[in-house]
C-alpha positions as CSV (number, residue, x, y, z in Angstrom):
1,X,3.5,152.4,138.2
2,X,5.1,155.1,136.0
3,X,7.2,156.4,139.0
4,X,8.6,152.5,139.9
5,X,9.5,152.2,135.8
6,X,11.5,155.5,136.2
7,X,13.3,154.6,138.9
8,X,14.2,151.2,137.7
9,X,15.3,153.4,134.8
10,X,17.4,155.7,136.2
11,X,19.1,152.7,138.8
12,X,20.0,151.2,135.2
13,X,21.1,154.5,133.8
14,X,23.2,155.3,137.4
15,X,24.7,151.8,137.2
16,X,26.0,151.6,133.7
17,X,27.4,155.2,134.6
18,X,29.1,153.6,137.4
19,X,30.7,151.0,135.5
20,X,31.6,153.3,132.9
21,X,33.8,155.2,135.7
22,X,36.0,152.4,136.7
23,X,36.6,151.7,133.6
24,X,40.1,153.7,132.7
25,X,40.9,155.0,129.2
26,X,43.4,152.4,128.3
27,X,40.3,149.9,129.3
28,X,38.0,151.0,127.0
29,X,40.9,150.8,123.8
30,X,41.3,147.4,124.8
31,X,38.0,146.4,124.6
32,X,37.4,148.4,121.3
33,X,40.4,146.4,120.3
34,X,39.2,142.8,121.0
35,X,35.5,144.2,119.8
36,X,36.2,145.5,116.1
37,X,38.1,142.0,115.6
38,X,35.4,139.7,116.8
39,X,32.1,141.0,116.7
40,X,29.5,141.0,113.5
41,X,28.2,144.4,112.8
42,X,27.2,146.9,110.2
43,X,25.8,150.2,109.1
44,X,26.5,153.9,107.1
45,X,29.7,155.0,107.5
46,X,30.8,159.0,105.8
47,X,34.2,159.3,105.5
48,X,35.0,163.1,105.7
49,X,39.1,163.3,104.6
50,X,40.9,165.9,102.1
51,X,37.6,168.3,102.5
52,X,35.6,165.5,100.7
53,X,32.8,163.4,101.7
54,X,32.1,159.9,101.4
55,X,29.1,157.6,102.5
56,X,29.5,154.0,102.1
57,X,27.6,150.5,103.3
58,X,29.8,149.1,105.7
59,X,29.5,145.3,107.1
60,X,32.4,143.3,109.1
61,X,31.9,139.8,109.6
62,X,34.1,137.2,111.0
63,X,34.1,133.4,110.2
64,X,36.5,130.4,111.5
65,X,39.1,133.2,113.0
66,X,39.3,135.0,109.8
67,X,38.0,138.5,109.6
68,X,35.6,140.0,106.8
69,X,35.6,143.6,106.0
70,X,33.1,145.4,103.0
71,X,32.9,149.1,102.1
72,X,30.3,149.4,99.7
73,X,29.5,153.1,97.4
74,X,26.4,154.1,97.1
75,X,27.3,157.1,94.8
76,X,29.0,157.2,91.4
77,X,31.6,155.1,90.3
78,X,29.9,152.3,92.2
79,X,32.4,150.2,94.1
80,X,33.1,147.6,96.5
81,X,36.5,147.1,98.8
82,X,37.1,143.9,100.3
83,X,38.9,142.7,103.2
84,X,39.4,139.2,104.2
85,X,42.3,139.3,106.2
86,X,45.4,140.5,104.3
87,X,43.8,140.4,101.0
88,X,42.4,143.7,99.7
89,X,40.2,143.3,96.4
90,X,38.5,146.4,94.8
91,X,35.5,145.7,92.7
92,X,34.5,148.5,90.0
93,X,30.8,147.5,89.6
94,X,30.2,149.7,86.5
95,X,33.4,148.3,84.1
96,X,33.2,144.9,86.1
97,X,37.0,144.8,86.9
98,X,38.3,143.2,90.3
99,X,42.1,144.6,91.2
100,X,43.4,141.8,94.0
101,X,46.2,143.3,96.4
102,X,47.9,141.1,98.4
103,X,49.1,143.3,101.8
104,X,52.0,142.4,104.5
105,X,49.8,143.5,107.1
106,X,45.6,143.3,107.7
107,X,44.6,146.7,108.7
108,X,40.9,147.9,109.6
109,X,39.1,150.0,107.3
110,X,37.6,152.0,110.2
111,X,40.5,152.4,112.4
112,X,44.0,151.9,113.1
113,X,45.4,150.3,116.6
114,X,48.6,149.7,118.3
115,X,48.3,145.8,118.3
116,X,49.7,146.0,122.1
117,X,48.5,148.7,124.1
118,X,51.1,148.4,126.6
119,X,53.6,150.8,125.3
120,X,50.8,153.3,124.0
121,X,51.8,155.9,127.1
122,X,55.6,156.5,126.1
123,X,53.8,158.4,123.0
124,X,50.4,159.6,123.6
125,X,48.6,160.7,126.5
126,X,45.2,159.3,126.9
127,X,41.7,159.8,128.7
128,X,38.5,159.7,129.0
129,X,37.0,163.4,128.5
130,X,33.5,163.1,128.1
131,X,30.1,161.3,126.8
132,X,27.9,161.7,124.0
133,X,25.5,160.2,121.5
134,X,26.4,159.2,118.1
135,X,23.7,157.7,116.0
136,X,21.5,158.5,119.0
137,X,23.7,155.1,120.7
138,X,26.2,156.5,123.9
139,X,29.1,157.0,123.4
140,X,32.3,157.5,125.5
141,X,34.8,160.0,124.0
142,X,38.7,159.0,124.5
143,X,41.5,161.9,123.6
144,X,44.5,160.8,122.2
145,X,47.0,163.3,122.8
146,X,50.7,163.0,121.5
147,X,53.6,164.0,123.6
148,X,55.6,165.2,121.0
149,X,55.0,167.4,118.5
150,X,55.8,164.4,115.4
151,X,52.0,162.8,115.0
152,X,48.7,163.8,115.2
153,X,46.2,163.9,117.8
154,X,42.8,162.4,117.8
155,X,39.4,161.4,119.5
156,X,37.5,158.0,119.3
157,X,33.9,158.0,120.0
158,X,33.4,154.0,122.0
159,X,30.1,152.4,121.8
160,X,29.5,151.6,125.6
161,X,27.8,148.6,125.2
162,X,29.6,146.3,122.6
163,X,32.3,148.9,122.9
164,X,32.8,149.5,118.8
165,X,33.9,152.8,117.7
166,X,31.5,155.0,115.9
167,X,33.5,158.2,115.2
168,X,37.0,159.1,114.9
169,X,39.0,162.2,113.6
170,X,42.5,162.7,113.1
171,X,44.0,166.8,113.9
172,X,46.2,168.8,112.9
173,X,48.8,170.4,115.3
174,X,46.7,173.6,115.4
175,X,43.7,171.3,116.6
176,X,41.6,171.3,112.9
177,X,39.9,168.3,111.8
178,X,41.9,166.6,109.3
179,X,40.1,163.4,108.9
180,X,36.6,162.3,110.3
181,X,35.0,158.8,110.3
182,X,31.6,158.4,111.6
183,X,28.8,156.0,111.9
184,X,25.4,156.9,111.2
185,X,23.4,153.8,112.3
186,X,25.2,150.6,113.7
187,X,23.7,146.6,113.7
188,X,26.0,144.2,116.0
189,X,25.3,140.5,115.3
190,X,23.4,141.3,112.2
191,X,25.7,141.0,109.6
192,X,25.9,137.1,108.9
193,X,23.5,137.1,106.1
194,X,23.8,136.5,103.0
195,X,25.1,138.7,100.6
196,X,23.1,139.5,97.5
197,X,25.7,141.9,96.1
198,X,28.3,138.9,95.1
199,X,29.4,138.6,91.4
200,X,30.2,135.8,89.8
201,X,34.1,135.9,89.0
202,X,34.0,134.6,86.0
203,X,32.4,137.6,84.7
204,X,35.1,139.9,86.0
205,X,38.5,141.2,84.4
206,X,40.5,140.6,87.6
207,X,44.0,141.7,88.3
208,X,46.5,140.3,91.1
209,X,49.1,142.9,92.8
210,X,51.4,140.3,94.9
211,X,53.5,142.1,97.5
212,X,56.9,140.5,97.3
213,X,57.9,138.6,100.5
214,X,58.7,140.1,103.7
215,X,62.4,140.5,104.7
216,X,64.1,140.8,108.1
217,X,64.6,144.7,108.1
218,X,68.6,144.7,108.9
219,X,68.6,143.5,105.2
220,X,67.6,147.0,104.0
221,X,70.1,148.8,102.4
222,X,69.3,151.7,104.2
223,X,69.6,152.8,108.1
224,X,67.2,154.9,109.6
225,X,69.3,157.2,112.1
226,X,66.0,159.4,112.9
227,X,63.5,157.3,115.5
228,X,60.3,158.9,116.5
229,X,59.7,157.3,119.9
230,X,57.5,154.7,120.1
231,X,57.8,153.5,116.5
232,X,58.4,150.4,115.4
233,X,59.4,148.7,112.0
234,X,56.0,146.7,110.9
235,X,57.6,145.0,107.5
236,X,60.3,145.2,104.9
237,X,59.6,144.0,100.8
238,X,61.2,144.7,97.8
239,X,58.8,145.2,95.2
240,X,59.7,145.3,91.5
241,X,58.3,147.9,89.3
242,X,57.0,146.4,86.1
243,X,57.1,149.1,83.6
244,X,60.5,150.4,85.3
245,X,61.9,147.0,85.5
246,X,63.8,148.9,89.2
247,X,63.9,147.4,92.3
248,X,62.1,149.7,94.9
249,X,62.7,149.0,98.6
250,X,59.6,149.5,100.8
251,X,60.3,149.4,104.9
252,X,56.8,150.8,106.9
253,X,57.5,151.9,110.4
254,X,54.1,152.4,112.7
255,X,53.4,153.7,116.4
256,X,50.0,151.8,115.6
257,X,48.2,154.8,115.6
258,X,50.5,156.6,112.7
259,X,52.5,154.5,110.2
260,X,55.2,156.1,107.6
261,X,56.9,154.4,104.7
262,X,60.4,154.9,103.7
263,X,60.5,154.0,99.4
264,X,64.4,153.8,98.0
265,X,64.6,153.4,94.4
266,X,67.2,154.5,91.7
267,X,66.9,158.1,90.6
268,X,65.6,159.2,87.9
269,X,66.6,161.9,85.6
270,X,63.9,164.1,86.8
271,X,63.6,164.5,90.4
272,X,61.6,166.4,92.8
273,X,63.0,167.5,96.1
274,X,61.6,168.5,99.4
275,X,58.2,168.2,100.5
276,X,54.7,167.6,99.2
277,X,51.4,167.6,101.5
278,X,47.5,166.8,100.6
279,X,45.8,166.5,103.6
280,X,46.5,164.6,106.7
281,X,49.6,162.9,104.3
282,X,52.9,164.3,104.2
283,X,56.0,163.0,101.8
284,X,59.5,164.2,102.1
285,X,62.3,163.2,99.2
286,X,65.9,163.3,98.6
287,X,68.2,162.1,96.6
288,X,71.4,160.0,98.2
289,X,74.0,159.1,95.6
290,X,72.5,157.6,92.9
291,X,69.1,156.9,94.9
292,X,66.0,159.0,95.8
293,X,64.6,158.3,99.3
294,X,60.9,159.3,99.4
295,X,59.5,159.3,103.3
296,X,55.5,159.1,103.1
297,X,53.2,159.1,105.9
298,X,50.0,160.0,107.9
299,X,52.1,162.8,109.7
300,X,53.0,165.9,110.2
301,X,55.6,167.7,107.5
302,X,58.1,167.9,110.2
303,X,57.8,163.8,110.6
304,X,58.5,163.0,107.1
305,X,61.2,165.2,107.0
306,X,62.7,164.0,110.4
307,X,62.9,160.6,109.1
308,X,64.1,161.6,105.5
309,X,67.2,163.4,106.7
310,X,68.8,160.4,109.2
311,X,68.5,158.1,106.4
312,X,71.8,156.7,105.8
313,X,73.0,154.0,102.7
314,X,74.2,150.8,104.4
């Protein structure tokens, strides 16, 4: 009896292995892709990025089409972010204020993804390199190599059986870790319950940050001459600055994996030049004329500065 439950079990394991093989790496980003957008889950995510750690509740949930994303602390300051769709609201539990920011774009807390994979091999190189077990579930590892030397690589660790990522890290061009993300347990269809943690709004100080409204990018009144391949502009805004009462121009450009932001705004008396790193997060500034161009960005220092110096006023 024991030897027939074996070998059912290793025909199962053999199989599964077999599908797993014809399954190419592009494959398996595409199903992670239509799987972290559609499927209930949740669990203990540690965010390892700038040399500090960070474990949070996480729980994704999506109802009538629109997606529902929660990071919850569970260290001091207790906090809560909030996704639901393009809205971002961050909820300090201990001073019971709500900040409400209203985004362009609806971006995963987990994971960022070309929204078409087609293009993906004009910039990176990818394959599957190897399995392993993250929170003791299989995993199949996928290496993201760039082909140039003007973004990072990284790895993504797929669930093979509802194909959600559970761990992904971001390197620097001399291959150290720069950012980790990592599941250490993972529910799928469990997350539909109520929520317990909900506060009453009326008890909250909330604040609204609108985004102004997009704009067709050719109204910017700036030209990028300098065009990493494979990016693509994602949005322009012009957002006003409150306490500055100045206009500042905001155009994000993305290869899906990386995204960078060009900010133009007048200059001030005091201005810093050059570049300025913390972590995996690179800025480059200048001044042109009576403007100071600041290029920001998930990148390497060469990137920013790349972009910064074919910037050209319209």
């Amino acid at each position: 009896m024991f030897f027939k439950a074996f070998a059912l079990y290793l025909s199962v394991i053999l199989h599964a292995a077999a599908d797993d093989q014809i399954l190419g790496a592009q494959q398996w980003l595409e199903r992670m892709n239509h799987a972290i957008k559609t499927l209930n889950y949740q669990g203990t995510v540690i965010f390892m990025k700038n040399g500090q750690l960070e474990t949070m509740k996480y729980r994704h949930t999506v109802e009538n089409g629109i997606e529902l994303e929660r990071l919850s602390s569970l260290n001091s300051p207790l906090r809560e972010v909030t996704r639901k769709s393009n809205e971002v609201s961050c909820l300090f539990k201990e001073t019971g204020q709500k900040i409400i920011n209203h985004h362009p774009i609806d971006n995963s807390f987990i994971i960022n993804l070309p929204a078409d994979l087609a293009d993906i091999k004009q910039s990176y190189s990818i394959t599957a390199v190897a399995k392993e077990l993250i929170a003791r579930l299989p995993t199949q590892i996928i290496n993201i190599q760039p082909l140039d030397q003007l973004r990072y690589p990284r790895k993504i660790w797929i669930e093979t059986q509802h194909f959600l990522p559970l761990k992904t890290e971001t390197y620097n061009l001399d291959g150290a870790t720069l950012e980790q993300v990592v599941f250490t347990d993972l529910q799928v269809n469990g997350a539909n319950e109520s929520d317990n943690s909900e506060i009453d709004d009326k008890k909250l100080q909330i604040k609204h940050i609108h985004e102004s409204q997009v704009e067709p990018v050719d109204t910017a009144p700036f030209r990028l001459k300098n065009w990493p391949a494979g990016f693509k502009s994602v949005f322009f805004i012009r957002n006003s600055l409150q306490q500055l009462q100045n206009a500042v121009d905001h155009l994000m450009i993305s290869d899906g994996f990386s995204s960078v932001s060009i900010y133009m705004e007048p200059k001030a008396e005091k201005v810093e030049q050059g570049l300025r790193s913390l972590g995996s997060v690179n800025s480059f500034s200048r001044v042109i004329d009576n403007y100071q161009i600041t290029v920001l960005g998930e990148v390497p220092a060469k990137t920013v500065e790349f972009i910064a110096n074919g910037i050209i006023l319209r």
